[in-house]
Structure formats: structure tokens, C-alpha cells
N, C-alpha and C positions, 0 to 999 in steps of 0.2 A: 483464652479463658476456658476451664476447664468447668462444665456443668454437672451439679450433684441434684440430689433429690432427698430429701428430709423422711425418714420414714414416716412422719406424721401424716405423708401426705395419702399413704395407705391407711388410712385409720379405720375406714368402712370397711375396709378386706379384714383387717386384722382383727375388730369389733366381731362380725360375723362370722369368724373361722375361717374364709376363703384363703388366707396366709395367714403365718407367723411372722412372726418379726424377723425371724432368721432366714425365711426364704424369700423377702422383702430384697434381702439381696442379691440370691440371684436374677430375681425378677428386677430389680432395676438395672441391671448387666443387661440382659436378655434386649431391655426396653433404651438403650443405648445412650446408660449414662456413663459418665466418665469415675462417680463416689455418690455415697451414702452418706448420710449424716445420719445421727441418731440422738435417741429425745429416751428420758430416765423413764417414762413412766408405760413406756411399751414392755419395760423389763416384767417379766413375770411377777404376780403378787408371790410373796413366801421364796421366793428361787435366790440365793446370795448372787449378789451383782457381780463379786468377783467371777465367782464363777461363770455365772451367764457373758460376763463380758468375754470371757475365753471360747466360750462356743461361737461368738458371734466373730469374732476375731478370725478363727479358723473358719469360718467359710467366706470369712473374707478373703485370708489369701487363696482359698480351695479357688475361689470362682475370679478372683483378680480386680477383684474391684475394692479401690481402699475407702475409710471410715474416714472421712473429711473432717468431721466436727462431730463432739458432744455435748447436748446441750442438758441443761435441767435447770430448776427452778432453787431460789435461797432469796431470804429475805432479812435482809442486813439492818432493817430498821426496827423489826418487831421481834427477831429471833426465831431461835426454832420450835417449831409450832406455835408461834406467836404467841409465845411463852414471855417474852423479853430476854430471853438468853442470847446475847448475839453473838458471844464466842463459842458456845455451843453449836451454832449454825455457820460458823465459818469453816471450825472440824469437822461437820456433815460435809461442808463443800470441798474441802478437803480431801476427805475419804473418796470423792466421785472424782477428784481427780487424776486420784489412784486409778482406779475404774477407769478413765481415760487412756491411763498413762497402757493400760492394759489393750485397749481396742485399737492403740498405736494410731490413734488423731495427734495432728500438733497444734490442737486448738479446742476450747471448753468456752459453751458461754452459759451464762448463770445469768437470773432476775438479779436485781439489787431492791427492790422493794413494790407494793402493790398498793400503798396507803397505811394509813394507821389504823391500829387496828382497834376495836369496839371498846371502848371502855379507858380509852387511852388517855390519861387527864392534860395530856401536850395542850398550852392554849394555842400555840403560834403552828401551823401544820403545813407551811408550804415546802417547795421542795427546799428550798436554799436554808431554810430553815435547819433541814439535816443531811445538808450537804457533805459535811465535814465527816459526820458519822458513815456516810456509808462509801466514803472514799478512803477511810480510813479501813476498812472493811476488805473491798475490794482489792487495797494495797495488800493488804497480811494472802492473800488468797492467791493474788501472782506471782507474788514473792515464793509463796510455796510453789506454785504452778512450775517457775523460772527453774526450780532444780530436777525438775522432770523432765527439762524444754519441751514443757509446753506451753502456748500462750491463752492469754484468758482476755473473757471481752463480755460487754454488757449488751443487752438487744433493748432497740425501739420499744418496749413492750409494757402492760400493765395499765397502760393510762397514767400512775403514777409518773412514771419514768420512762417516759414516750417522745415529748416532743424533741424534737433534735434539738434548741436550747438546752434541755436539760441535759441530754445526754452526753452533749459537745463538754457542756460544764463538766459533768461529772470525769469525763475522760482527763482533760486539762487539769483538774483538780488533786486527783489521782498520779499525774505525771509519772510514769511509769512505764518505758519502754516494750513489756511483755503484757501491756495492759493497750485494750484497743474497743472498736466496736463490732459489732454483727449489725449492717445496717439493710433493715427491712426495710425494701419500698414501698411496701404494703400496708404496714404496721402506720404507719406516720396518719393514715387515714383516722385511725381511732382516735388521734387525739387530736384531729382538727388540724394537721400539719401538711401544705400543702407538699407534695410527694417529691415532688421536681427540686423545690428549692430545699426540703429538709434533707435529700440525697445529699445535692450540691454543698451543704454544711458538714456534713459529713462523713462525705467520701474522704480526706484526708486521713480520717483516724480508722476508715475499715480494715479487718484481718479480714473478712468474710461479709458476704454478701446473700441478702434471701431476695427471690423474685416471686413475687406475692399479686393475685388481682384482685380486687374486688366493683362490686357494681353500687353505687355511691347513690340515695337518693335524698333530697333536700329534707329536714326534720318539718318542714313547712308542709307536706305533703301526707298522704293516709298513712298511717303502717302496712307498709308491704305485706306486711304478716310472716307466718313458719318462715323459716331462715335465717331471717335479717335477725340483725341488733343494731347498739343503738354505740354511736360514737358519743366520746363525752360530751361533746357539744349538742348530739341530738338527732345526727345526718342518721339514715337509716343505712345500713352497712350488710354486705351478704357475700361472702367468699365464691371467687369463679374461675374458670381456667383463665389463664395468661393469656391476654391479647382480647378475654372477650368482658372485658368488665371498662372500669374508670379512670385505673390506675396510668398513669401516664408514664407506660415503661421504657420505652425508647429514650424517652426526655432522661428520665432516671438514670439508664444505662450511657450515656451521653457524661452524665454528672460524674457516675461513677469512673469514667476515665479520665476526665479532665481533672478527677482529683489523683490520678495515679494507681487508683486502682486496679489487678488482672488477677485477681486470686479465684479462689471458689465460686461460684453465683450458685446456688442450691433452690431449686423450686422447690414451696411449700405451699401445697393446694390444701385450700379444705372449702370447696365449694359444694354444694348438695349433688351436682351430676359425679356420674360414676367415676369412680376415681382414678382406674385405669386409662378410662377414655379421655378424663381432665388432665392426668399428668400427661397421658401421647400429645394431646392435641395444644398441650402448653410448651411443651418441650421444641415441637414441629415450629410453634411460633418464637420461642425464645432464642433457638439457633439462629434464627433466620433474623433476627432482631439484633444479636452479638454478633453475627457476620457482618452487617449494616455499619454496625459502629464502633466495632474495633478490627472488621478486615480478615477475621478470620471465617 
């Protein structure tokens, strides 16, 4: 199993000038990962993407470490700019996949919705509700993907479109070979899904894999305060290094083989300690954790 690291997970560096985004990669080289992933919204304001994509491309091969995954955000239920134009926002995701097909990833993964949006007169608003719409959606988007060879996948993510129910659905639904998941073990926390069995549903349909922790405290309980939030259900929730939070990674990484999974596993920290010292010291644990259970 080959381990990447998300550039998000530098966000503090990149926030404060300490890095760019572009030097994100050698620095995860240096720091002994195997790939980068990359996330749309570190792209410079005003910089065309194509372009930017071509700078970041070359120092990928310069330094030798490749571009595992690209990910960004689209929202197939309310359109773009929650406009209600959804074909309008299938050509946005579209066009990034251009921008993929540029950074030379064999894999994009995209939102498919975050809720409805304010003023929405929909009476009936659950997900099954517009299931059809945004797997309809989804399809037009790998379909285009599929002549790039690239493959495309939806992530745990949003609350909307979180729990592994839904996301299993949406996959199945979709039935689409070049169509799969990005499955966060992390992510499952937000919407109340317990981590271990939401893997286990759906390690089958992974392209890709995120190793995520967080430190989990009952909604029964004070507010933690600065940091935390709040899962839909209420738990109070706070991003930490790997191995030192709630998340049940082992368990996770277990699931994810017994469903067939060996692809990417990409850390993505966003805990409040220093983010350099959060990816070492997650990474230091994650090896040691994928040696455990898949031998290597």
C-alpha cells in the first residue's frame, strides 16, 4: 500500500506563507511519502488552473513524487453557485477534470451535494428523495472522466452525503465502472456513522482511501470550546494526528482489506497542533499500523 498526504493537510503552512502549495511537494518527498493529492482551492485566487496545473505537474516530475488524486467540490443538487443550474456545474466539473487530466492523477473526486439550499420550495428533502438526480449527474461526469482514463468517486463528506448508506446507494445507483468511492475513515464520524462498520460497507466500492483522526466527545457533555464542532447528531468533534484521537484506524484499515482494497491511503490532518509535527507523527503511526495489517 502506497501512502500519500493531501495537501490540505498543510493548510497552516500554506495560510501563513511558511509554503506554497508547490513546494508542499517537495516537502512531502523530503518527509517520506510515496504521492500528493491535491484539493482545488489551494490553486491561487485569479491564476488560470490550467496553467497552475502545469507548474505543479512539473515539479512533480522534477522531485519524483506523483499527484495521486484531485479532488474539489460540485454540487449536483442545487447547481452552480446554487444557482439551480446543474448542467452548468457538471461543465465546471468537467473543465477540473481537464485540470486532472493535466496533473496526470488517474483519479478526481468531487462533492455531490451538501443539502438544499435556502429558499428551496422541495417539500420531501431527504437524500433518496434526489437520489436519481445526483446519480444521474455523477454518471454524465465519469462518463466524460472515462475518456481521459480517468476515474472519478464521491467522498464521505458534507453531512448530506456522508453516511456510508447513502454513499453505498449512490455508488450502486450510479452503476458505473469508472465511478467508485474515496472512503474517509474519518469523515463517517460527522454524520454519526460508526468508523469500523461504515469502512467495512464500503471498502468494496474504494478507488482511494483517506486516513483521518479525530478526538470524539459525547454532545452530553460541556463544549470543548475553540476547535471542536459539532457532528450532526451533536458529538463534539476536533481533528488530530493519527493514532492520537478516537477514530478506530486499525479496525478501519482491517475493513479496508478484507474488502479488497491496496490502493492509495492519503493522510489528511487538520488537527490544531502543528501540522508538520501532525503529519510526522501520523505518518510514523500509520506505517506502523499498514505493516500490522497488510504485511507490509
Amino acid at each position: 500500500m502506497k501512502i500519500s498526504v493531501s495537501v490540505y493537510s498543510f493548510m497552516q503552512y500554506i495560510r501563513d506563507g511558511r509554503l506554497t502549495p508547490i513546494e508542499c511537494i517537495a516537502k512531502a518527498k523530503e518527509m517520506g511519502f510515496d504521492a500528493i493529492e491535491f484539493v482545488e482551492f489551494v490553486f491561487p485566487e485569479g491564476e488560470d488552473k490550467m496553467e497552475y496545473a502545469k507548474k505543479l505537474r512539473a515539479e512533480s516530475d522534477r522531485v519524483g513524487l506523483p499527484i495521486s488524486n484531485f479532488a474539489f467540490g460540485a454540487d449536483l443538487l442545487n447547481g452552480k453557485d446554487r444557482s439551480g443550474d446543474v448542467p452548468a456545474e457538471i461543465e465546471r466539473v468537467k473543465g477540473l477534470i481537464d485540470v486532472a487530466e493535466v496533473l496526470g492523477c488517474p483519479t478526481i473526486r468531487h462533492d455531490v451535494a451538501f443539502g438544499f439550499a435556502e429558499g428551496n420550495p422541495r417539500l420531501y428533502r431527504g437524500f433518496d428523495n434526489v437520489l436519481a438526480q445526483l446519480a444521474d449527474g455523477c454518471r454524465k461526469i465519469t462518463e466524460y472522466a472515462k475518456t481521459k482514463g480517468i476515474k472519478t468517486m464521491t467522498e464521505n463528506h458534507g453531512q448530506f452525503s456522508q453516511e456510508s448508506t447513502r454513499v453505498e446507494k449512490l455508488v450502486n445507483t450510479v452503476a458505473n465502472e469508472n465511478f467508485g468511492l474515496l472512503v474517509d475513515m474519518g469523515n463517517f464520524v460527522c454524520a454519526d456513522d460508526d468508523p469500523g462498520v461504515a469502512v467495512g460497507r464500503c471498502a468494496p466500492y474504494a478507488f482511494y482511501a483517506h486516513a483521518k483522526d479525530f478526538i470524539i466527545k459525547p454532545g452530553t457533555a460541556p463544549n470543548p470550546g475553540e476547535g471542536f464542532f459539532s457532528s450532526r447528531g451533536g458529538k463534539y468533534l476536533r481533528g488530530t494526528i493519527i493514532g492520537h484521537g478516537d477514530v478506530p484506524v486499525l479496525q478501519c484499515l482491517r475493513a479496508l482489506k478484507a474488502g479488497g482494497y491496496d490502493g492509495y491511503l492519503a493522510i489528511e490532518f487538520e488537527g490544531m497542533e502543528d501540522c508538520i509535527q501532525g503529519i510526522s507523527i501520523g505518518l510514523a503511526n500509520l506505517k506502523r499500523y499498514v505493516a500490522e495489517v497488510y504485511g507490509e
